[in-house]
C-alpha positions in Angstrom: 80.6 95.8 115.5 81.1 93.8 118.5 85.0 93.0 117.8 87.4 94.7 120.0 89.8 95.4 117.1 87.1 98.2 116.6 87.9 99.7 119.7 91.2 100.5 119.3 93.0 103.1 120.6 94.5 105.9 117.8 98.1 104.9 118.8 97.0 101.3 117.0 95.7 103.0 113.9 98.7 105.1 113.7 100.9 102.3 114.3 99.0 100.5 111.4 100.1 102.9 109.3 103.4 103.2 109.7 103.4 99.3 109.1 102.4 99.8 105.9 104.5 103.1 105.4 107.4 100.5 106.3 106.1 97.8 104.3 105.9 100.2 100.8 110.0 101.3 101.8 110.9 96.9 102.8 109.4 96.1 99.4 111.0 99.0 97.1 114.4 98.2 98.5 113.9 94.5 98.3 112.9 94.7 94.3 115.3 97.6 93.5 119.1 96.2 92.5 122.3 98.1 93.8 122.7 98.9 89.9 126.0 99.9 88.0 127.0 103.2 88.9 130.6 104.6 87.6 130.7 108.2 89.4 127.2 107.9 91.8 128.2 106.9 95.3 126.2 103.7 96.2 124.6 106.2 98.9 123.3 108.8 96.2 121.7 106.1 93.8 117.8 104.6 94.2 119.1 102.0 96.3 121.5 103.6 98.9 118.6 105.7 99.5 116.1 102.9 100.0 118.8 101.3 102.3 119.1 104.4 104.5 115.5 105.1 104.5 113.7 102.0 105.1 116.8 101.1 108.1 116.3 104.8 109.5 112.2 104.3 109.4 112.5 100.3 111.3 114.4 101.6 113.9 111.5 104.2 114.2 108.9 101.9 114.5 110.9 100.8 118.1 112.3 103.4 119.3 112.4 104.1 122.8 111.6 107.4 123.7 107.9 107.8 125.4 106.2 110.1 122.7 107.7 108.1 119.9 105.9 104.9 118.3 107.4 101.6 119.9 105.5 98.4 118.6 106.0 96.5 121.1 104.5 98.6 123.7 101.3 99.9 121.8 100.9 96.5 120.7 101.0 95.1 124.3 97.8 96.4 126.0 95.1 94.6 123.8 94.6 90.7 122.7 96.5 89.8 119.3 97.8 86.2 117.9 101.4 88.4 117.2 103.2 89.2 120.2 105.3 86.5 120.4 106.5 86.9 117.3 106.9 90.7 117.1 108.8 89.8 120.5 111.1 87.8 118.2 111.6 90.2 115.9 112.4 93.0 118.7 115.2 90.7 120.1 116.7 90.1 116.5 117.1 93.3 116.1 118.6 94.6 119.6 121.8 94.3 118.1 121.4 96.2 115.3 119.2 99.2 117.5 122.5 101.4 118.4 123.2 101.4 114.6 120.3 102.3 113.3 119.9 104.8 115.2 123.1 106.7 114.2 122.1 106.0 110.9 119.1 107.5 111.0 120.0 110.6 112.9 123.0 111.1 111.1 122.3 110.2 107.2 118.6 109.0 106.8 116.6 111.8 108.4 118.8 114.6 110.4 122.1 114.7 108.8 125.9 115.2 110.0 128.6 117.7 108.8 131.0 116.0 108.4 131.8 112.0 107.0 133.4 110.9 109.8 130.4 111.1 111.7 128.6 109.9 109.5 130.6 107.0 109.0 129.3 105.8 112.4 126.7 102.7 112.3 127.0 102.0 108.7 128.8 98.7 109.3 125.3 97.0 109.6 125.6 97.7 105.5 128.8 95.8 104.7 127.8 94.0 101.7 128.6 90.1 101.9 128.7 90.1 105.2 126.8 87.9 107.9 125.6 91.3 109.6 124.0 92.7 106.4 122.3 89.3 105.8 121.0 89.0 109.2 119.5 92.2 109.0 118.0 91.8 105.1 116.4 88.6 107.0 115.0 90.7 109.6 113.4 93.5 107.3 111.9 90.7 105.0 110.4 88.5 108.3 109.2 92.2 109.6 107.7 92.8 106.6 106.0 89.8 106.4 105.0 89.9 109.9 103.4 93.5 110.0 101.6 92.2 106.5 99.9 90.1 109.0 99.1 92.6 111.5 97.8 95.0 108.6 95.4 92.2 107.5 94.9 91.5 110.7 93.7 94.9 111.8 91.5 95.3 109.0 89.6 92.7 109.4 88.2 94.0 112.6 87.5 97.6 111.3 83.8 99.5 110.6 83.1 97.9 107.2 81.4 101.3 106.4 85.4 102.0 106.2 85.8 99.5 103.3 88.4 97.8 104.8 88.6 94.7 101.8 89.0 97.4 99.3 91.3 99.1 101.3 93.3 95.9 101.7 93.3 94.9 97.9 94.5 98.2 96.9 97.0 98.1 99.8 98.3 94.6 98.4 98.1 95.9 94.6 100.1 98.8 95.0 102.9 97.0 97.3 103.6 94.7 94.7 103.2 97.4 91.6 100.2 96.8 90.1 97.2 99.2 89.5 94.2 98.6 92.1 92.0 98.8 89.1 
């Protein structure tokens, strides 16, 4: 195949994934409803958990350390129609970055021991506010965005590798349905 999207480097392939790793946790928390607890906290039910999971998994898809995944720099080194718009994307969400982190190191994947620490960065969650709408917004238009990508990506791979098949099964079982 003489496209360079075959050439790839693995840190593309693997970022590819956890597109569509983030793209599955976007699209559950998008359809699933805070619900109608009495004694649950909101944090314990389906939803709190989606929250906490899918915010503590985008701010790993940028995060800064050198051995970690950052999009914007594996996606930087090789010709793509997208990087001004995941450019976008990383600027609207600079002001959430601080907070997502501390709530993925202290309540979606590490933990804390005690509340008040834990307490820190959940403000980006306050329900009604223009915060928590700006950063639904973002998580749909990254979703939507790294859809692209996905599709994108495919289309250049080994079609020994299937990639229509893998897409339509990709697409069926984001939005529920059986692949068959």
């Amino acid at each position: 195949m003489n496209d360079p999207r075959s050439r790839l480097r693995e840190d593309v392939t693997i970022s590819v994934e956890r597109m569509m790793r983030f793209c599955h946790l976007a699209q559950m928390q998008l359809e699933c409803a805070p619900g109608d607890t009495k004694i649950l906290p909101l944090h314990l039910t389906r939803f709190g958990t989606l929250v906490l999971e899918t915010a503590s998994f985008m701010y790993s898809l940028f995060e800064d350390r050198q051995e970690a995944i950052n999009l914007l720099d594996v996606w930087q080194d090789f010709d793509h129609p997208f990087g001004q718009e995941l450019r976008n994307c990383v600027t609207r969400l600079d002001p959430f970055k601080e907070e997502l982190k501390l709530v993925r190191n202290r309540v979606g994947f590490h933990g804390s021991l005690s509340r008040n620490h834990e307490r820190a960065g959940l403000g980006i969650f306050d329900v009604g506010s223009s915060r928590a709408r700006d950063f639904v917004r973002l998580l749909r238009d990254m979703q939507q965005l790294f859809l692209r990508m996905i599709a994108w990506y495919m289309e250049g791979m080994d079609s020994s590798a299937r990639p229509g098949e893998m897409w339509k099964e990709f697409v069926a079982e984001l939005q529920g349905h059986s692949p068959t």
